[in-house]
DSSP file (Angstrom, degrees, kcal/mol; ACC not computed):
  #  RESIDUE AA STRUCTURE BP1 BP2  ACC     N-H-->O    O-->H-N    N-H-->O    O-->H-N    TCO  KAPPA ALPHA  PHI   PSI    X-CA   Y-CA   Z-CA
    1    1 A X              0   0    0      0, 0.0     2,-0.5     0, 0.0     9,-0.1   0.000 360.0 360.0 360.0 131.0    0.0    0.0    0.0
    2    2 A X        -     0   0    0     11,-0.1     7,-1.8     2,-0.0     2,-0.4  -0.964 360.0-163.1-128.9 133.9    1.7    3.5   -0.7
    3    3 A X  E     +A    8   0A   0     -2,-0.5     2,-0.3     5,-0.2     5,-0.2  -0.947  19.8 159.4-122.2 110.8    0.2    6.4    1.3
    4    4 A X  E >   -A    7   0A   0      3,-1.4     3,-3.4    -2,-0.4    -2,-0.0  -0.935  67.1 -18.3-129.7 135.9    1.0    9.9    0.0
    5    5 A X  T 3  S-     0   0    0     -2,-0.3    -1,-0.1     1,-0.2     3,-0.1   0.909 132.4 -42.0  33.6  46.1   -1.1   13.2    0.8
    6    6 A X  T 3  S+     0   0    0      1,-0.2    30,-1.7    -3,-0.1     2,-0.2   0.351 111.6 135.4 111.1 -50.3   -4.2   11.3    2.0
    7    7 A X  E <   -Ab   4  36A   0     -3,-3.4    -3,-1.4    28,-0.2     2,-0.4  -0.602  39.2-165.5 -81.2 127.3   -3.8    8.8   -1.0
    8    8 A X  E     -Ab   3  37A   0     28,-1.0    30,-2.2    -5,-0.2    -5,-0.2  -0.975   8.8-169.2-107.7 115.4   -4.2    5.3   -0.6
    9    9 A X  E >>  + b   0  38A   0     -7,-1.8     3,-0.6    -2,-0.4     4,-0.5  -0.527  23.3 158.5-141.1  84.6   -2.9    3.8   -3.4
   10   10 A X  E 34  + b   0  39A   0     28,-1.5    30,-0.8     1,-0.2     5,-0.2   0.050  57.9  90.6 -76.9  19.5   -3.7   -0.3   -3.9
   11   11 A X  T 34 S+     0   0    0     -2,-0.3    -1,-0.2    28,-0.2    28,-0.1   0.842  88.9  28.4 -82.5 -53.4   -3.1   -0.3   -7.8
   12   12 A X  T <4 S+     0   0    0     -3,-0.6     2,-0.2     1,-0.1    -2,-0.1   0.996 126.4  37.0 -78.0 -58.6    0.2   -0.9   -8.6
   13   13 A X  S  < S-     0   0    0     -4,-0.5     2,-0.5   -11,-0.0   -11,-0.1  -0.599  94.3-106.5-106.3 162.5    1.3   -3.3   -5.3
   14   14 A X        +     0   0    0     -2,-0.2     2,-0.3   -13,-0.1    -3,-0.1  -0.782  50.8 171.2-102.8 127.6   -1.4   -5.8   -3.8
   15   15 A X        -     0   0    0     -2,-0.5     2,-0.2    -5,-0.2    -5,-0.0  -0.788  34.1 -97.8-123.9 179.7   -2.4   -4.2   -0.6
   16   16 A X        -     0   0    0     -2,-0.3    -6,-0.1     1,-0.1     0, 0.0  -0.702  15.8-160.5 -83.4 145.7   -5.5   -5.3    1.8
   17   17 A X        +     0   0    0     -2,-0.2     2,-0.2     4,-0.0    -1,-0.1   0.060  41.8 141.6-121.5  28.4   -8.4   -3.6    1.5
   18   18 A X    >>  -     0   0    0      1,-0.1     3,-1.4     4,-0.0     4,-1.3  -0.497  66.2-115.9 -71.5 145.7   -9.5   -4.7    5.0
   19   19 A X  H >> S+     0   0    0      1,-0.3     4,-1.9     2,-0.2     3,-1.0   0.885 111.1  61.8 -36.4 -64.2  -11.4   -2.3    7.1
   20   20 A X  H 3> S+     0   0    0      1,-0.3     4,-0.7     2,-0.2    -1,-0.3   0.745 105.7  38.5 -51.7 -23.9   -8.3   -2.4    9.5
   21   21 A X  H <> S+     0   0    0     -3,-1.4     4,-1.0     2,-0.2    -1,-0.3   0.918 121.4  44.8 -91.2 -24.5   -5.5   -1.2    7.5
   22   22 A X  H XX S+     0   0    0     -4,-1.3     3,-2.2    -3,-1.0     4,-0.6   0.991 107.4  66.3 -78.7 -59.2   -7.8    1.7    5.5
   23   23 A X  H >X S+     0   0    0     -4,-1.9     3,-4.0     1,-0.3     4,-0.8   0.873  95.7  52.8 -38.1 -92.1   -9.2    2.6    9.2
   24   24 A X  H 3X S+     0   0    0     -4,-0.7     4,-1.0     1,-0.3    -1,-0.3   0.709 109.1  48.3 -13.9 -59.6   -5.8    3.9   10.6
   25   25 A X  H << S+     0   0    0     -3,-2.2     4,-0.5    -4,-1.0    -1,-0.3   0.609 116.4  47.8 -79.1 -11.5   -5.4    6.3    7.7
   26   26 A X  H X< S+     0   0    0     -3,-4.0     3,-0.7    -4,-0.6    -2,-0.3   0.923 102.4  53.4-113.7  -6.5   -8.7    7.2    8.4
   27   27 A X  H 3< S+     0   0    0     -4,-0.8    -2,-0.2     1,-0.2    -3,-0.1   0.729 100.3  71.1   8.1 -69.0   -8.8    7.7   12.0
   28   28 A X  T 3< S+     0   0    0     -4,-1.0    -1,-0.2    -5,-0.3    -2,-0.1   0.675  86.0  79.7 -33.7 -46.7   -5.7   10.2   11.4
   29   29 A X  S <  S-     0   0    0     -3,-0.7     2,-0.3    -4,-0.5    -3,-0.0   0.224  77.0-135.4 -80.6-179.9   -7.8   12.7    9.8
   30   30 A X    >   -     0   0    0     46,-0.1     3,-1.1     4,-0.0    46,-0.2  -0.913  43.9 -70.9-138.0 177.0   -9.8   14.9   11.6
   31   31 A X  T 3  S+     0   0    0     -2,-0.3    47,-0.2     1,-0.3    46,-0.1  -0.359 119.7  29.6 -99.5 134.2  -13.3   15.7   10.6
   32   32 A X  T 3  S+     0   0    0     44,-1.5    -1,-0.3     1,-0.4     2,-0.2  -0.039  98.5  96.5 104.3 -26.9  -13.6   17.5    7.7
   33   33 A X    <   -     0   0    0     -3,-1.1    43,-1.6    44,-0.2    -1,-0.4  -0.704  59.9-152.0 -89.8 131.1  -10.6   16.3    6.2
   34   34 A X  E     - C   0  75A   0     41,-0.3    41,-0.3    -2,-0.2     2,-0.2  -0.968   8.9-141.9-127.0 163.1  -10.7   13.2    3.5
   35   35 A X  E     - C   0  74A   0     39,-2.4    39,-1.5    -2,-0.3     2,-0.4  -0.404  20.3-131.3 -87.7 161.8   -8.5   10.2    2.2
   36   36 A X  E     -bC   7  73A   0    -30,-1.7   -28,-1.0    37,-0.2     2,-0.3  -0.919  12.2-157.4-109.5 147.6   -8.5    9.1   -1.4
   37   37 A X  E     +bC   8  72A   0     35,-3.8    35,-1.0    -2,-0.4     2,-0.4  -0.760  13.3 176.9-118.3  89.6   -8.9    5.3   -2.1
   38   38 A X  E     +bC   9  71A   0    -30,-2.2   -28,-1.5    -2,-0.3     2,-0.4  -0.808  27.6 138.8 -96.6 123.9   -7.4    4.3   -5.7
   39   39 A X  E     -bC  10  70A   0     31,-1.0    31,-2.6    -2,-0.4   -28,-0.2  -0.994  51.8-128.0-147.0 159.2   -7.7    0.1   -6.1
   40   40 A X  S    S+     0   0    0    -30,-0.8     2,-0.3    -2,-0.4    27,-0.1   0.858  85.4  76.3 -74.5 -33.5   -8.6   -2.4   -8.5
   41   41 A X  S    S-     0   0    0    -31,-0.1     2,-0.2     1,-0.1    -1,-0.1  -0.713  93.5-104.0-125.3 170.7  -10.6   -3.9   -6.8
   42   42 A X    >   -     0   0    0     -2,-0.3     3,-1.0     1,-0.2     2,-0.3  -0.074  27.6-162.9 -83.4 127.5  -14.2   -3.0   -6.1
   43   43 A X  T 3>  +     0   0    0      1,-0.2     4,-1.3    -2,-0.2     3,-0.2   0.191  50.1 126.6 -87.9  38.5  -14.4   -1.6   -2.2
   44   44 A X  H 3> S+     0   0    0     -2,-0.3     4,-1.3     1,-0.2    -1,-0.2   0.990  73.0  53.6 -58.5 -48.6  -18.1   -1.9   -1.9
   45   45 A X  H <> S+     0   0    0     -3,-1.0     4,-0.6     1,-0.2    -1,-0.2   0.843 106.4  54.3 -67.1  -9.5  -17.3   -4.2    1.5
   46   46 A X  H  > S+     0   0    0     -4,-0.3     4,-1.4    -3,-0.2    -1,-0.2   0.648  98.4  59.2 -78.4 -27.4  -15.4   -1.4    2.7
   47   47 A X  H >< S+     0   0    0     -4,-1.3     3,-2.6    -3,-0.2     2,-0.2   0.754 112.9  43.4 -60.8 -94.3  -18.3    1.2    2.3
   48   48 A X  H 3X S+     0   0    0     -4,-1.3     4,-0.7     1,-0.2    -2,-0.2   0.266 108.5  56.8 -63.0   2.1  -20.2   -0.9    4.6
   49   49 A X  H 3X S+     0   0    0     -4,-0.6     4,-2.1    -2,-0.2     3,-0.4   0.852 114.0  39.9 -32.4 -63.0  -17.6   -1.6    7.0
   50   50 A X  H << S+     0   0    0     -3,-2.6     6,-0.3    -4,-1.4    -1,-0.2  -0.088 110.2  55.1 -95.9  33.8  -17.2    1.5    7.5
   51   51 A X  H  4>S+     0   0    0      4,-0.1     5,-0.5     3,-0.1    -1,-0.3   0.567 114.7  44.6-141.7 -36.6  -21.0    2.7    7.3
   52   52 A X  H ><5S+     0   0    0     -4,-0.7     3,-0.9    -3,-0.4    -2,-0.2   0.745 119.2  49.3 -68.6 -33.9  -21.8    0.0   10.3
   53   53 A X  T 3<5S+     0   0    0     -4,-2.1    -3,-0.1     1,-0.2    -1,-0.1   0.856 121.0  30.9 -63.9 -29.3  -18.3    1.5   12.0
   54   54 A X  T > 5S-     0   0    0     -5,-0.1     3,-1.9     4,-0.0    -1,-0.2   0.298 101.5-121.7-106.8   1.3  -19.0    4.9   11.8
   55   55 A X  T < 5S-     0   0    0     -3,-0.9    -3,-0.1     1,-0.2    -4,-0.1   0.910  78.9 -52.2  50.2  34.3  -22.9    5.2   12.0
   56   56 A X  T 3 <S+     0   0    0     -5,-0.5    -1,-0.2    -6,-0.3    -5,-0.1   0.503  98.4 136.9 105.4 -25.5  -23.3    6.9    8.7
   57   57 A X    <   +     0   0    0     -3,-1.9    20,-2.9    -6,-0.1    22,-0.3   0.318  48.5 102.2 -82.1  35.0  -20.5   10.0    9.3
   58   58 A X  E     -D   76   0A   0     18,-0.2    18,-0.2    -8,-0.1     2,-0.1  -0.481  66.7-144.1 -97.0 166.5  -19.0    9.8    6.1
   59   59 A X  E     -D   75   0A   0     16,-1.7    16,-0.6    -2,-0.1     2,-0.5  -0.331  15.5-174.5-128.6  73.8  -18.7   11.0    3.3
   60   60 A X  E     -D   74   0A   0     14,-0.1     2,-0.6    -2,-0.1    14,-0.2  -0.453   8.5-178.6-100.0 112.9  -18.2    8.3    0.3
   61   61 A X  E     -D   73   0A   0     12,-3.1    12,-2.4    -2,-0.5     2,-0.6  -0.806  20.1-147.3-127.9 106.0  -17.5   10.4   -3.2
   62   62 A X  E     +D   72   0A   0     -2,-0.6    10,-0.2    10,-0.2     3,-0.1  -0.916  21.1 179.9-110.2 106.7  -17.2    7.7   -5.8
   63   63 A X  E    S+     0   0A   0      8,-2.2     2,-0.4    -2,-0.6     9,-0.1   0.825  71.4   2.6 -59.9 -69.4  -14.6    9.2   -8.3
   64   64 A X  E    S-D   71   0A   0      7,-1.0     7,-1.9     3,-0.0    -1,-0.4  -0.994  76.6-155.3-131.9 128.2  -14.3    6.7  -10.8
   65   65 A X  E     -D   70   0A   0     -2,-0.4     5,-0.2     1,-0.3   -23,-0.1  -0.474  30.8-103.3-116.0  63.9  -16.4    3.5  -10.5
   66   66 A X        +     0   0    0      3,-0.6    -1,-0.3    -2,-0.3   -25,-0.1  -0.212  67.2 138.8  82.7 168.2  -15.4    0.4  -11.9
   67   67 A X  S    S-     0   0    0    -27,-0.1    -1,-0.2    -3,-0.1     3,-0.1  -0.872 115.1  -0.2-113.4  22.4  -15.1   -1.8  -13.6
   68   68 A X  S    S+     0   0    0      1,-0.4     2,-0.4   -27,-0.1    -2,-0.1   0.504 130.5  35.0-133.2 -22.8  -11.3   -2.0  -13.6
   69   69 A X        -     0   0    0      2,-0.0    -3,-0.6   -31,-0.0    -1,-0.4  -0.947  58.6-160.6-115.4 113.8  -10.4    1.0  -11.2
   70   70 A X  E     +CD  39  65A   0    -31,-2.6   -31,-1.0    -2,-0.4     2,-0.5  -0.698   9.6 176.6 -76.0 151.7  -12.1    2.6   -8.1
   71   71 A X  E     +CD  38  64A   0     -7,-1.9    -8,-2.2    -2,-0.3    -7,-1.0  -0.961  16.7 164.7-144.1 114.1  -11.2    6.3   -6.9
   72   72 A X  E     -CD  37  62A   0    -35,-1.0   -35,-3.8    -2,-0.5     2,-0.5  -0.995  28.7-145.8-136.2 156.9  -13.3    7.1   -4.1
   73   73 A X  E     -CD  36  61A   0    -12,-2.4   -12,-3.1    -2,-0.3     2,-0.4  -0.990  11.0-162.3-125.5 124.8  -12.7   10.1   -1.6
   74   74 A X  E     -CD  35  60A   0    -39,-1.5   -39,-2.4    -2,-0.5     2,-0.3  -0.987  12.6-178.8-116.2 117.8  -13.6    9.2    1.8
   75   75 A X  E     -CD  34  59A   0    -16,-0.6   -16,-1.7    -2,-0.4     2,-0.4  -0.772  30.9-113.9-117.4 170.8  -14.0   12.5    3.8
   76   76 A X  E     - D   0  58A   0    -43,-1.6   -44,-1.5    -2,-0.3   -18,-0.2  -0.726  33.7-110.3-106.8 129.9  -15.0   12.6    7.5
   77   77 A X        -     0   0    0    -20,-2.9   -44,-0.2    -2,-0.4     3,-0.2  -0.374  23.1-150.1 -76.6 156.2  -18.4   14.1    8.2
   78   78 A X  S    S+     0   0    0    -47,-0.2    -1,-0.2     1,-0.2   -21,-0.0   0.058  90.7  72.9-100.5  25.9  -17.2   17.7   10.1
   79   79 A X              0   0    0    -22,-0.3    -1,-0.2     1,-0.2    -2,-0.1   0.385 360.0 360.0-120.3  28.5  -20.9   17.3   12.0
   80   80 A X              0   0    0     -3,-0.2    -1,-0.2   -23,-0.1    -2,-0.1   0.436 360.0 360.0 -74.1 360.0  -19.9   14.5   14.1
């Protein structure tokens, strides 16, 4: 996984796209603030990880949707 400004970027090297490793880098932030997610492969279970994990305070901004790349920006609701 290479994490640059924010960017999570699971394209090039096989990273996890478990909850736990994304969840750190988003933690970090503070609210208001979002990560980028660039993968191959499709993070739909990670939406809903993180949508039971968080109750709903996100914000998930689907860049590019499939079917061979995702870009989502995940930003942290600032009304928590």
């Amino acid at each position: 996984m290479i994490t640059t400004n924010n960017t999570i970027d699971c394209r090039k090297k096989k990273c996890s796209l478990e909850f736990a490793s994304i969840a750190e880098n988003y933690n970090s932030i503070s609210n208001g603030e979002s990560i980028q997610l660039k993968t191959t492969s499709n993070p739909k279970k990670l939406f809903y990880e993180l949508l039971n994990k968080e109750h709903g305070n996100f914000y998930w901004i689907p860049i590019k949707d499939g079917p061979n790349e995702w870009d989502v920006m995940i930003e942290k609701s600032s009304n928590v």
